[in-house]
C-alpha positions as CSV (number, residue, x, y, z in Angstrom):
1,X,44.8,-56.0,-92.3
2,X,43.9,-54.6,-88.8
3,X,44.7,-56.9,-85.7
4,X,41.8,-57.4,-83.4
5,X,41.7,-57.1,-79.9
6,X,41.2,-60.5,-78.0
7,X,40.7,-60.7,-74.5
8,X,43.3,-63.0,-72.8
9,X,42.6,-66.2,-72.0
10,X,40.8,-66.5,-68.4
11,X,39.5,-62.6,-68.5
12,X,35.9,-61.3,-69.0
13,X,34.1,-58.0,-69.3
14,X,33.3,-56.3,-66.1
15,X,29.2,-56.8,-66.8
16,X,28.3,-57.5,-62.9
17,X,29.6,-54.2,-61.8
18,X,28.0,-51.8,-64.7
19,X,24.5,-53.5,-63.8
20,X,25.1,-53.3,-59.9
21,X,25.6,-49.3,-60.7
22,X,22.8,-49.6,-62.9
23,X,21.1,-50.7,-60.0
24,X,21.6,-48.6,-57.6
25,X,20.6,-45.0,-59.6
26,X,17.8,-47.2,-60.5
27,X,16.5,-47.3,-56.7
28,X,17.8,-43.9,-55.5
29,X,15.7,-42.2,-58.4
30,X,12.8,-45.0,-56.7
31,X,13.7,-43.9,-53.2
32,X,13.6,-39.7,-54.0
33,X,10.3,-40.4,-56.4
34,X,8.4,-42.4,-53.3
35,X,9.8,-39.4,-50.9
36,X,8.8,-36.7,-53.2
37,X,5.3,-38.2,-53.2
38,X,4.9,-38.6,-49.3
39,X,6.0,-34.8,-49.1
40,X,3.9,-33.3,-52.3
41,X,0.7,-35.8,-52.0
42,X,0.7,-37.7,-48.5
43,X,1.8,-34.9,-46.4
44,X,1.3,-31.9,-48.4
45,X,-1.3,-30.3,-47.1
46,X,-0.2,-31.2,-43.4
47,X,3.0,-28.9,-44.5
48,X,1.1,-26.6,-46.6
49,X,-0.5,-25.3,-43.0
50,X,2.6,-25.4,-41.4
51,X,3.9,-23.3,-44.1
52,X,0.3,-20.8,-43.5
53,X,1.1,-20.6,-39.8
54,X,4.9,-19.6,-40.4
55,X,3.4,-16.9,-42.1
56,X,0.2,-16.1,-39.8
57,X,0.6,-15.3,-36.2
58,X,-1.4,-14.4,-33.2
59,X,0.0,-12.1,-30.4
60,X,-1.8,-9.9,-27.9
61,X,-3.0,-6.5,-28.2
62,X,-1.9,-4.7,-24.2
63,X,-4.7,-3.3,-22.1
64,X,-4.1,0.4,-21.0
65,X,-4.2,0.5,-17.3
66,X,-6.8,2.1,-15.8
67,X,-6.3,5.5,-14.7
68,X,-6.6,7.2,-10.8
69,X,-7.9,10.6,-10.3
70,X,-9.0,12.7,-6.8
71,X,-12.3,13.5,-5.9
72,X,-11.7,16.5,-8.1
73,X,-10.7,15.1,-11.4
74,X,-6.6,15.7,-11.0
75,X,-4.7,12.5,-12.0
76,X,-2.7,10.5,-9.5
77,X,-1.9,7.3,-11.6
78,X,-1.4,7.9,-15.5
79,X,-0.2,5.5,-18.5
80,X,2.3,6.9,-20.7
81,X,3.8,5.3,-23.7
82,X,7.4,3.4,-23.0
83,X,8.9,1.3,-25.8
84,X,10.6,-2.1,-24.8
85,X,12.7,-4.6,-26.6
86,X,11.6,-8.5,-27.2
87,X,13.3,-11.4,-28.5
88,X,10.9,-14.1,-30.4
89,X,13.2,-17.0,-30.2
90,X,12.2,-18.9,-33.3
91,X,13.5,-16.3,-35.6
92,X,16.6,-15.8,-33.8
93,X,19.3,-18.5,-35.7
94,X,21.5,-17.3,-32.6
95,X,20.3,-16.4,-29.5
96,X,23.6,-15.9,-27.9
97,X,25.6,-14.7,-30.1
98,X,22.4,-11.9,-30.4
99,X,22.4,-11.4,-26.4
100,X,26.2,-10.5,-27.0
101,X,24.9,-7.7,-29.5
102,X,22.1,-6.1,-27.4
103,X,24.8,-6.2,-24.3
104,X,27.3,-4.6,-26.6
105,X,24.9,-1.6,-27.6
106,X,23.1,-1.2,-24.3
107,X,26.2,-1.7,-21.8
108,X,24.2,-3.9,-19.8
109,X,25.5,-7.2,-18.1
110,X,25.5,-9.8,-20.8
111,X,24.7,-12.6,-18.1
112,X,22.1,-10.7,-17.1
113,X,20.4,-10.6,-20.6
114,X,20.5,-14.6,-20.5
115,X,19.0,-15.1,-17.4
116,X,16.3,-13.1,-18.2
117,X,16.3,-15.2,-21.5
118,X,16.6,-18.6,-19.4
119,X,14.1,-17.4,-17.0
120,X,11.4,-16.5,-19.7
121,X,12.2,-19.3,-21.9
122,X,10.5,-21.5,-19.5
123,X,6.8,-19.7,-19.6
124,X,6.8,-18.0,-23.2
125,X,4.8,-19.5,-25.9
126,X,6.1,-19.8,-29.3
127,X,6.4,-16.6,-31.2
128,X,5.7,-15.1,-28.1
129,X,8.4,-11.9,-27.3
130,X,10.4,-12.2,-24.5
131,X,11.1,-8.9,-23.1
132,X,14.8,-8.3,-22.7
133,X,14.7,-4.8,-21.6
134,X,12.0,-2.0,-20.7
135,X,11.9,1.5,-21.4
136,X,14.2,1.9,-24.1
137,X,15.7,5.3,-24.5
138,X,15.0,7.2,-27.5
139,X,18.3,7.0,-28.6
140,X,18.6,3.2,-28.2
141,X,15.4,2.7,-30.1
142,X,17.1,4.3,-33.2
143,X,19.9,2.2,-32.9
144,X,17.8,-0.8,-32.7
145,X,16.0,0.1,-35.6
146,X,18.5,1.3,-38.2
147,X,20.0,-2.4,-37.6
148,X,17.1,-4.7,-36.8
149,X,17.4,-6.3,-40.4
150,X,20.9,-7.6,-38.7
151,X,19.0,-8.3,-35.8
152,X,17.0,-11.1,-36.6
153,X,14.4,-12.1,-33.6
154,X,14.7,-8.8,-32.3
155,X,11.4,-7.1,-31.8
156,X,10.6,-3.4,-30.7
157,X,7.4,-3.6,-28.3
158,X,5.0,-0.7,-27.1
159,X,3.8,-1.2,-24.2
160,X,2.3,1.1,-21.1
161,X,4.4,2.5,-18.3
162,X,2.7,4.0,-15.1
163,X,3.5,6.9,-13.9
164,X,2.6,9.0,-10.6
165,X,2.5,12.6,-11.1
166,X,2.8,13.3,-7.4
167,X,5.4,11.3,-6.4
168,X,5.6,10.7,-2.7
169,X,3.3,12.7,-1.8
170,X,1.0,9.8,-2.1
171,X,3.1,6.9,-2.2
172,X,1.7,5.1,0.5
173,X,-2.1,5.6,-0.9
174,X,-1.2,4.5,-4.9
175,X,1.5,2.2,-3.5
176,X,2.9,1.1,-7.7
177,X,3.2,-1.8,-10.0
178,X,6.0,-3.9,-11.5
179,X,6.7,-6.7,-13.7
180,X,4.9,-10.0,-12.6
181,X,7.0,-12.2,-11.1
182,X,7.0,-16.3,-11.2
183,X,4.6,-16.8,-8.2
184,X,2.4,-13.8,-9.6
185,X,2.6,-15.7,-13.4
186,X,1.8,-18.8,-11.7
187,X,-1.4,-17.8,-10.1
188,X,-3.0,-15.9,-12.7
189,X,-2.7,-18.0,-16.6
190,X,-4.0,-13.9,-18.1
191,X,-0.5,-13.1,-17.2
192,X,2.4,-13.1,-19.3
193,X,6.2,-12.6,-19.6
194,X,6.5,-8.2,-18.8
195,X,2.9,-7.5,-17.9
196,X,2.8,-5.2,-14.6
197,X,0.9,-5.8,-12.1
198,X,0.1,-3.8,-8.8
199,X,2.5,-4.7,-6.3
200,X,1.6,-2.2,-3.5
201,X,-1.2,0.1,-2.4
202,X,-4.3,0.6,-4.2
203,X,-2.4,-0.5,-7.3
204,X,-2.4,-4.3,-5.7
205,X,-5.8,-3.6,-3.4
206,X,-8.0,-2.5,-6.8
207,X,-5.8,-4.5,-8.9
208,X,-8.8,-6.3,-11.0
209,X,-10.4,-3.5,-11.4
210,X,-7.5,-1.5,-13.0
211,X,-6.2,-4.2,-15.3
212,X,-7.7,-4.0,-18.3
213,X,-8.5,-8.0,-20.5
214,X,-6.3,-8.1,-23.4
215,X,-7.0,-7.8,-27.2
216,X,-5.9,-10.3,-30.2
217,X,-4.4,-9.5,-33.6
218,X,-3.4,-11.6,-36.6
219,X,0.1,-11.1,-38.1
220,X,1.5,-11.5,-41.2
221,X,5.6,-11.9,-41.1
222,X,7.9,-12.8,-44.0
223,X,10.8,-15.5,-43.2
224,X,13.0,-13.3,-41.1
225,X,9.8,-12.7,-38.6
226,X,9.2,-8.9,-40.0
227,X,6.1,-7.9,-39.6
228,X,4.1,-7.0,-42.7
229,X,0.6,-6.5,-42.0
230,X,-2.1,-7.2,-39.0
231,X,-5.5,-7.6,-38.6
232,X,-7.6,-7.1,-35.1
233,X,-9.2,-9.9,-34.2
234,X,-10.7,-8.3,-31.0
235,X,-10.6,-5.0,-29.6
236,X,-8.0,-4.9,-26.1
237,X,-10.5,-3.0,-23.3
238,X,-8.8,-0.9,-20.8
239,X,-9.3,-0.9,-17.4
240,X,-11.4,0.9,-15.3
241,X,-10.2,4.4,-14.4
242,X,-11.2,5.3,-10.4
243,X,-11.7,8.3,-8.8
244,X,-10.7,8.5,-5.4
245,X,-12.2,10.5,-2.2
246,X,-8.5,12.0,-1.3
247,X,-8.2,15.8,-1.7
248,X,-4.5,15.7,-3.5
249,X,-4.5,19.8,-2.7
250,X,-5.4,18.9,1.1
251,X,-2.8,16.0,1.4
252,X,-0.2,18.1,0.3
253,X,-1.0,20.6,2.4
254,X,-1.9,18.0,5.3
255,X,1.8,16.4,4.6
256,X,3.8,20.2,5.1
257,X,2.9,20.0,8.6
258,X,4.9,16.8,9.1
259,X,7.9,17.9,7.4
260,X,11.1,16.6,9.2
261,X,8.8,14.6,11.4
262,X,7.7,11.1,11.8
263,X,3.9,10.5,12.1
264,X,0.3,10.3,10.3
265,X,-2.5,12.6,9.4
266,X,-5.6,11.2,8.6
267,X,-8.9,13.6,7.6
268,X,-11.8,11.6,7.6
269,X,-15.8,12.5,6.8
270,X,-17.2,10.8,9.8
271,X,-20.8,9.8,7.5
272,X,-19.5,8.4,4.9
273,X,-15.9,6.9,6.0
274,X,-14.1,8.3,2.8
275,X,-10.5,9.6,3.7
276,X,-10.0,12.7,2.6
277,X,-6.1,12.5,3.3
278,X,-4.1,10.2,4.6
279,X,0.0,11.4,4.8
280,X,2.2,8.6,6.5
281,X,6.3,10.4,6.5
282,X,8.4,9.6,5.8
283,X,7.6,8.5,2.6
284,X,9.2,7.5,-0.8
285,X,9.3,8.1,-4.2
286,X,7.1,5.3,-6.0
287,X,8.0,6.1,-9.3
288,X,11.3,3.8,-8.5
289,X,10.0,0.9,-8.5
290,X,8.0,0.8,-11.7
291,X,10.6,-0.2,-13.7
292,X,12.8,-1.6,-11.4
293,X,14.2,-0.4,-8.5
294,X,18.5,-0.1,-8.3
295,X,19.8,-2.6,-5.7
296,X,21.7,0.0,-4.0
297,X,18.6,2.6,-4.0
298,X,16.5,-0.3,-2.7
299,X,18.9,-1.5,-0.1
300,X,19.1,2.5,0.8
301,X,15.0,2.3,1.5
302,X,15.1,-1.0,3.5
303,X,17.5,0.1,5.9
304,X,16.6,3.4,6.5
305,X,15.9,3.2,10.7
306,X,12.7,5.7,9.8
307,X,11.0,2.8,7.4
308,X,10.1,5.3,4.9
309,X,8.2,2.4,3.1
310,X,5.5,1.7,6.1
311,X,2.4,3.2,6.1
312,X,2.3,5.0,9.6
313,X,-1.5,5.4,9.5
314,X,-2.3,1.5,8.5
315,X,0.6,-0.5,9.3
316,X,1.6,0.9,12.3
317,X,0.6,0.5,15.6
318,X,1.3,2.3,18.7
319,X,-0.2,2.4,22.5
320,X,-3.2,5.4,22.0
321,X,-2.3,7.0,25.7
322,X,-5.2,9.2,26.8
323,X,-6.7,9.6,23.6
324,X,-8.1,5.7,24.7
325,X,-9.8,7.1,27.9
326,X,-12.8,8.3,25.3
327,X,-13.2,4.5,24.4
328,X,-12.9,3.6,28.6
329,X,-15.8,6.4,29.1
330,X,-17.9,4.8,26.6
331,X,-17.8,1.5,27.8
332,X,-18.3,1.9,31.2
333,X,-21.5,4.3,30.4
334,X,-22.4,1.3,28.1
335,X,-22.4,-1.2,30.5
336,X,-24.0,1.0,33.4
337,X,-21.5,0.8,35.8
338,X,-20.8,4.4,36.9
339,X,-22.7,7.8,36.6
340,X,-21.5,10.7,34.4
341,X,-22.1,12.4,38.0
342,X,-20.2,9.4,40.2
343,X,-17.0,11.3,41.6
344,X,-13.2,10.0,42.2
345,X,-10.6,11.8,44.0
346,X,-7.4,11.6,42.9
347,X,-4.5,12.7,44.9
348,X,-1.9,12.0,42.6
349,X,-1.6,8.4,42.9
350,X,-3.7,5.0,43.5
351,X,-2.0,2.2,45.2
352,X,-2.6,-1.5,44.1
353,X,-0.7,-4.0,46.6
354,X,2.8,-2.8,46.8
355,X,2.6,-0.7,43.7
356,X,1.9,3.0,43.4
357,X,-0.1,3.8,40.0
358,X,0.8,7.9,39.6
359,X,-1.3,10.5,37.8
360,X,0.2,12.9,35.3
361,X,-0.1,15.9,38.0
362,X,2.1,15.2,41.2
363,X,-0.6,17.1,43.4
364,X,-3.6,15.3,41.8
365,X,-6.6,17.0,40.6
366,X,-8.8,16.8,43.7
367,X,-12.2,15.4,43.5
368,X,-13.3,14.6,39.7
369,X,-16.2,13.1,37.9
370,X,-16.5,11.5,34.5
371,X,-16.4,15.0,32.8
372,X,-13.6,16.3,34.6
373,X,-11.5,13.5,34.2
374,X,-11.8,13.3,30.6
375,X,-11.3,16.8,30.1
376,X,-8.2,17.1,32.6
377,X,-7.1,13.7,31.5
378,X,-6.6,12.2,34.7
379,X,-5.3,8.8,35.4
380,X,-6.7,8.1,38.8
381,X,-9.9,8.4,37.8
382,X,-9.6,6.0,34.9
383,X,-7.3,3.5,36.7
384,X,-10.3,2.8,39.2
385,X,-12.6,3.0,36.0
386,X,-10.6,0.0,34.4
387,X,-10.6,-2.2,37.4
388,X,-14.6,-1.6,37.5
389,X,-14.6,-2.7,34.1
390,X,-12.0,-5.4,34.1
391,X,-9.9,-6.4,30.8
392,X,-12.1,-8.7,29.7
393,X,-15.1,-6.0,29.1
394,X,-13.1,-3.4,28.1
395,X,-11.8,-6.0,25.6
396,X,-15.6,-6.9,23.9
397,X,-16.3,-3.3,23.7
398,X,-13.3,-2.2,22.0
399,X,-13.9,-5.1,19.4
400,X,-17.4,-3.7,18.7
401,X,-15.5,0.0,18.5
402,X,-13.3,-1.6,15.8
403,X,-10.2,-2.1,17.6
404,X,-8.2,-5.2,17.7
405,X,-8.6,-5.8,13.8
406,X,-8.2,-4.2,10.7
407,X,-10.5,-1.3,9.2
408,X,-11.2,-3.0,5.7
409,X,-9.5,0.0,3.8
410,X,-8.6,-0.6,0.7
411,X,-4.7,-1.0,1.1
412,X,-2.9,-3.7,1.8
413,X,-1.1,-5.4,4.8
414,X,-3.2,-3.3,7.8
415,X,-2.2,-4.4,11.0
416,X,-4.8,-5.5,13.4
417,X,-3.3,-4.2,16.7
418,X,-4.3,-5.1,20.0
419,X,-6.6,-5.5,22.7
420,X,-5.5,-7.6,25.4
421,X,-7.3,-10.1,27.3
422,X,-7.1,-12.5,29.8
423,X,-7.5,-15.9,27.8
424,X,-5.1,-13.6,25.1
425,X,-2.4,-13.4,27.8
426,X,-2.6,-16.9,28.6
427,X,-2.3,-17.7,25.5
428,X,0.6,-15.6,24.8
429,X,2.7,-16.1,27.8
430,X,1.2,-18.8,29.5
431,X,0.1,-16.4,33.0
432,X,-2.5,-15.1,34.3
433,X,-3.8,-11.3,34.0
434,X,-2.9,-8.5,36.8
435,X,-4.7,-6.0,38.4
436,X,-1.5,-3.6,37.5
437,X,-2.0,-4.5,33.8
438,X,-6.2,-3.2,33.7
439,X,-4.9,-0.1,35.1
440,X,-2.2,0.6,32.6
441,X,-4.4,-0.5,29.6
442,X,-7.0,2.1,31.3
443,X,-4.8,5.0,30.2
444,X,-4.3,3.3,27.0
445,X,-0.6,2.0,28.2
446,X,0.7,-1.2,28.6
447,X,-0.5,-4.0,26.0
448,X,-3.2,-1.7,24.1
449,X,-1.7,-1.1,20.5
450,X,-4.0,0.9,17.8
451,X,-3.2,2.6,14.6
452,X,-4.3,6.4,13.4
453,X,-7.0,4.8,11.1
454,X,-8.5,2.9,13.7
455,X,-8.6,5.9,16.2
456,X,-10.3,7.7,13.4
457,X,-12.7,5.3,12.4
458,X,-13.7,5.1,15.9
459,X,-13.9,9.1,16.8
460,X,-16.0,9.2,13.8
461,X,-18.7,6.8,15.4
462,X,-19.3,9.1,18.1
463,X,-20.3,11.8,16.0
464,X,-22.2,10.2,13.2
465,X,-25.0,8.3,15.5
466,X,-22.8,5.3,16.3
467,X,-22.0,4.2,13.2
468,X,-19.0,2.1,12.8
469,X,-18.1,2.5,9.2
470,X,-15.5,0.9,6.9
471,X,-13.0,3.5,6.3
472,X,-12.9,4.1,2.0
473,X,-10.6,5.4,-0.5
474,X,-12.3,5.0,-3.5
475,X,-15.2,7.8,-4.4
476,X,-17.8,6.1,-5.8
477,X,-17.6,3.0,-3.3
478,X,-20.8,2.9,-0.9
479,X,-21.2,3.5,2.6
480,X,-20.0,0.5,4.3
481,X,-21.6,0.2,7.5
482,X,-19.8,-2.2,9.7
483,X,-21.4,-2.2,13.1
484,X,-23.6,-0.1,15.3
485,X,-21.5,1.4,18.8
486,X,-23.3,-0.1,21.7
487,X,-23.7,3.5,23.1
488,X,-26.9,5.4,23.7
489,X,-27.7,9.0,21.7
490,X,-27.1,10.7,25.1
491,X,-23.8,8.9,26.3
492,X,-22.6,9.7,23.1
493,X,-24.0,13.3,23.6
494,X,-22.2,13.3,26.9
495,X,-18.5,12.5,25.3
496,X,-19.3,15.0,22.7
497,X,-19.9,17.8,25.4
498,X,-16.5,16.4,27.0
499,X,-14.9,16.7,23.8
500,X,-16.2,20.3,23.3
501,X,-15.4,21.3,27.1
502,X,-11.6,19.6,26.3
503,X,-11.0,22.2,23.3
504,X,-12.8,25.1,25.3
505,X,-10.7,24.8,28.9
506,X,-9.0,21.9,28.6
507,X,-6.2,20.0,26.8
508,X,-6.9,20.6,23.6
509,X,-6.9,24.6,23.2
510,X,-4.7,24.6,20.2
511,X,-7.5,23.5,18.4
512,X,-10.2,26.1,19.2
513,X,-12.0,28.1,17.0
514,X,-14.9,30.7,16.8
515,X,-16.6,29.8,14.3
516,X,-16.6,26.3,14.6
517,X,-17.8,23.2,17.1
518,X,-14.6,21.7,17.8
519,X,-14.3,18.6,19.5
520,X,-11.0,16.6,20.8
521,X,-8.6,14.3,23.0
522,X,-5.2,14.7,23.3
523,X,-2.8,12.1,24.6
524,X,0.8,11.2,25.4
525,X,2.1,8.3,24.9
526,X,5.5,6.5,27.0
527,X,7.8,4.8,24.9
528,X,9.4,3.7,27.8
529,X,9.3,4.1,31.7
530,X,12.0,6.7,32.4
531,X,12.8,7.2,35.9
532,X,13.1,10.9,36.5
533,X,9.8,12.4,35.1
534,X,11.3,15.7,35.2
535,X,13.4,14.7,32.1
536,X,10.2,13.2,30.4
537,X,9.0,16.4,30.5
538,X,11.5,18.5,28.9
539,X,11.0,16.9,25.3
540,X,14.1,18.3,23.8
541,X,16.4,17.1,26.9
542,X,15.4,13.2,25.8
543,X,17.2,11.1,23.7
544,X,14.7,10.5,20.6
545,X,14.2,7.1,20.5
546,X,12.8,7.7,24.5
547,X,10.3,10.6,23.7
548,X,7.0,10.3,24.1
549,X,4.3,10.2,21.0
550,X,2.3,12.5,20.6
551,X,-1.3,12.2,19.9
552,X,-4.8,14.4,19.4
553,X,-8.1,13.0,17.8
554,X,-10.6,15.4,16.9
555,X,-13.7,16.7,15.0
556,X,-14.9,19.5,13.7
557,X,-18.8,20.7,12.2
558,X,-19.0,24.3,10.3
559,X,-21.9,25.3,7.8
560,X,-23.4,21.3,8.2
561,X,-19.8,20.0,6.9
562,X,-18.1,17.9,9.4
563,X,-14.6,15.7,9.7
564,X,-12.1,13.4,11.7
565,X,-8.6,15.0,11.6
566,X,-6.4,12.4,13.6
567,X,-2.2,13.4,14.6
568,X,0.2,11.3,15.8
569,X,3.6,12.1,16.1
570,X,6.4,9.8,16.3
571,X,8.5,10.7,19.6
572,X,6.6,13.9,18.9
573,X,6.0,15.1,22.7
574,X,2.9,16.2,23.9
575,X,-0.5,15.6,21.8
576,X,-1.6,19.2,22.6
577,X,1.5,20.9,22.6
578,X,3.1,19.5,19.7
579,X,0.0,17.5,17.5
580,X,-2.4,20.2,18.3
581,X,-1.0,23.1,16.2
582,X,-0.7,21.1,13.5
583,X,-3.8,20.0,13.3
584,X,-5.4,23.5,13.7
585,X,-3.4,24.4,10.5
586,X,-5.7,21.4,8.6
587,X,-8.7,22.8,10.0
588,X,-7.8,26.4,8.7
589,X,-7.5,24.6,5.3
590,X,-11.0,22.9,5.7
591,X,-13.0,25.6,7.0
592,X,-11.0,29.0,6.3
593,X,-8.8,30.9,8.5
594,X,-10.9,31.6,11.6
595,X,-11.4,34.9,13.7
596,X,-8.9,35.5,16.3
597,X,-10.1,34.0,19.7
598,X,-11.0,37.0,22.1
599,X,-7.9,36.5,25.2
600,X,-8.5,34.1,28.0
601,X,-8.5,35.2,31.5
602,X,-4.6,35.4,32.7
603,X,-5.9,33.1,35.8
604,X,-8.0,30.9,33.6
605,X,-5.3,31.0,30.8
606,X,-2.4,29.6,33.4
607,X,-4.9,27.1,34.7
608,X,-5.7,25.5,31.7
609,X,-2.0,25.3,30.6
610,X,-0.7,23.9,33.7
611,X,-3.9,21.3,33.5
612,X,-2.6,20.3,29.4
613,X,1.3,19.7,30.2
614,X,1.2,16.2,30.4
615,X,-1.8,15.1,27.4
């Protein structure tokens, strides 16, 4: 018979322990059933839209830019299509290790590529791309894409890049954009990480106006972010496209007379204020800095010593030297303090205390009136105009003319310039005005600064019944009527005639035509005071940065068509040596070549060029 087993005495089945593991299944399978119904049932549909928006996404639709044009339809601003690369961080498992892949096909700095991605992680939104890089090549775009399913995050992007058909031949005009940076971002919540945004020129001046709004779409993207299908939610609308009153022909033309020089040429229609040209060299080529300038090209620009950047005819200011003894005229016939006929005789020089003020010609110019003077250009006779006057006149008339503040063109950063003043001085330096200082102000020396656009805006007032009108850019824009000049239709008559008589026998010869009524003042400008004159007047025997500039402000009216041609040359020389043929040249291109001039006098001819040396 078979033995049973019998438990020793003192031992027992291990019951406690099976039920304790019993136990414990039992409330796991509780714990998994109560979790499985808080995710299915309590919070199902809360996950279920999660789930929906994983798979749904909005992103923005880009605006084309609106496009620039000349008066005569030929582009000057364009959009043409540039791919870029973007990095939606939520579907990247790996960021870094996914920068050290794009720097690894691109050659670009890997730091680089994460500060970009630090930088931009702070103002993306989620699922937002982050542009890493602009303007792929075409041959990096195939690379991306042949391995973008091993690229997960990575997103090609189309996008618009401007482009400036002419180059710097306009630069300082279209000025260009770039991408927006944190201050820009900040200011303006329509922004977003790679939008451009006009950073210079008309491109910042107009930049409302040529930004487009943006459009929506819906996207549908699997797990790995790929997109699968979109739908347009609403339509992007692309900015406006502006045509502008330059003549791209004429400023091309305008800006080959300055090559190798430093000045401005500004060609203005004096009834409407729209700027036909305006060439400030040197210039640069804008193009760089759409997509991002090179440090070393960059650094190459902002140190040249001739600041090709700066726009000579806005941002620059300069003293005006006789071309300001027009503006002296005016105001003293204004206020009624002298007679066109009232006579001054000038002997070469006018003494003032212990100082002797000297005209351009040692022996003088004899007995002159108003007329003479302006067409000879002599000092004397406007140093005792200016202490008639006084600063302080001379300073309210100039503000009404338009000097001491900026035009309103549409660019940016237009220097104001000057017109001095006794309560300015004592401002500035804490003395009081001299005597000495009227009379070099009077000859447009001394404090006096004024830029090109200013002198033309205030030319053209003379000849348009006195308006003073806001210089324009933009074609369609309306007359902008600032002021009225304080001038009566026959003082203004009377400059005009001076004007005439000054290209006819005077200092502005180089300008005359037949077939034309040409009007002008020339002036020369010191840099500094140098001691022998004789050296002042060889040009080519001074040292560059000492030389004169060289100015000439004109008008011309053939077949009822009329304009303001303004030169100024940088340490140029003399206005109607040097300026005038140049500007001859742009009126050749405005009006047509003109018939040859019959041969002055030999007398008359020697007069007149002695009498222009100096302006």
């Amino acid at each position: 018979m078979a033995k049973t087993y019998e438990p020793e005495s003192g031992q027992q089945a291990p019951r406690g322990g099976l039920i304790l593991l019993q136990v414990l299944i039992l409330g796991l399978f509780c714990l998994f059933v109560v979790r499985l119904w808080y995710l299915q049932i309590h919070k199902g549909e809360h996950f279920a839209d999660l789930a929906r928006e994983n798979q749904m996404r909005q992103a923005s639709i880009i605006a084309a830019r609106g496009m620039i044009l000349d008066r005569n339809g030929k582009p000057l601003a364009i959009n043409e299509p540039s791919f870029a690369l973007g990095l939606i961080r939520e579907d990247c498992p790996d960021v870094q290790g996914t920068l050290q892949k794009v720097a690894e096909w691109t050659g670009l700095d890997y730091q680089a590529l994460l500060d970009t991605y630090i930088r931009g992680k702070k103002r993306s939104k989620p699922f937002e791309p982050l542009v890493l890089i602009s303007n792929l090549s075409y041959e990096l775009l195939a690379k991306i894409e042949a391995n973008a399913v091993s690229w997960p995050g990575l997103e090609i992007l189309t996008r618009h890049k401007r482009y400036y058909p002419n180059g710097d031949l306009l630069a300082h005009v279209m000025g260009y954009v770039a991408e927006a940076n944190e201050e820009e971002l900040e200011k303006d919540s329509r922004l977003a990480l790679g939008d451009h945004v006009g950073k210079q020129g008309l491109e910042l001046t107009l930049e409302q106006r040529l930004r487009g709004e943006k459009g929506l779409k819906q996207i549908e993207v699997d797990a790995y972010g790929r997109e699968h299908d979109q739908q347009v939610l609403l339509e992007p609308r692309a900015g406006n496209s502006l045509s502008l009153s330059i003549d791209i022909d004429l400023q091309a033309y305008a800006t080959k007379q300055l090559e190798g020089q430093a000045g401005s040429i500004v060609v203005l229609e004096p009834n409407t204020g729209k700027v036909l040209a305006l060439v400030s060299q040197p210039t640069y080529d804008n193009n760089l800095f759409v997509l991002g300038i090179p440090p070393k090209k960059w650094k190459e620009l902002r140190d040249d010593p001739m600041h090709p950047i700066q726009n000579r005819v806005s941002q620059s200011v300069y003293p005006p030297g006789s071309t300001f003894k027009l503006l002296m005229a005016a105001c003293a016939l204004s206020e009624g303090i002298v007679k066109p006929t009232d006579t001054v005789f000038c002997s070469g020089s006018y003494r003032v205390g212990d100082h002797d003020f000297h005209c351009w010609k040692k022996g003088g110019h004899g007995s002159v009136d108003m007329r003479s003077a302006l067409v000879h250009s002599c000092d004397v006779y406007f140093y005792q105009l200016g202490e008639k006057l006084g600063i302080d006149r001379i300073n309210r008339f100039a503000l009404q003319a338009g000097f001491g503040a900026p035009t309103g063109i549409d660019l940016p950063h237009e220097r104001s310039g000057l017109i001095p003043s006794t309560a300015w001085k004592k401002r500035r330096y804490g003395e009081n005005w001299t005597r000495g200082e009227t009379l070099n102000c009077s000859i447009g020396q001394g404090y006096v600064q004024v830029s090109p656009l200013q002198l033309a805006k205030f030319y053209a007032s003379l000849i348009n019944g006195g308006k003073v009108i806001r210089p324009s850019l933009v074609l369609t824009d309306p007359v902008d009527v600032q002021s009225q000049l304080p001038l009566s239709e026959k003082d203004r008559d009377f400059l005009m005639k001076a004007m005439v008589e000054t290209v006819n026998s005077g200092t502005g010869q180089k300008i005359k035509r037949a077939d034309a009524m040409m009007g002008a003042k020339t002036g020369t400008a010191q840099v500094v005071k140098l001691i022998n004159a004789d050296i002042r007047a060889k040009t080519k025997d001074t040292p560059y940065k000492y030389r004169d500039h060289a100015w000439i402000a004109t008008w011309g009216i053939k077949d009822n068509k009329s304009y303001v041609v303004i030169c100024m040359l940088e340490h140029g020389g003399h206005g109607g040596e040097d300026a005038g043929p140049l500007v001859r040249n742009v009126y050749d291109y405005l009006f047509g070549p003109s018939k040859p001039l019959p041969p002055a006098p030999k007398g008359e001819a020697a007069q007149a060029q002695t009498q222009g040396r100096q302006d």
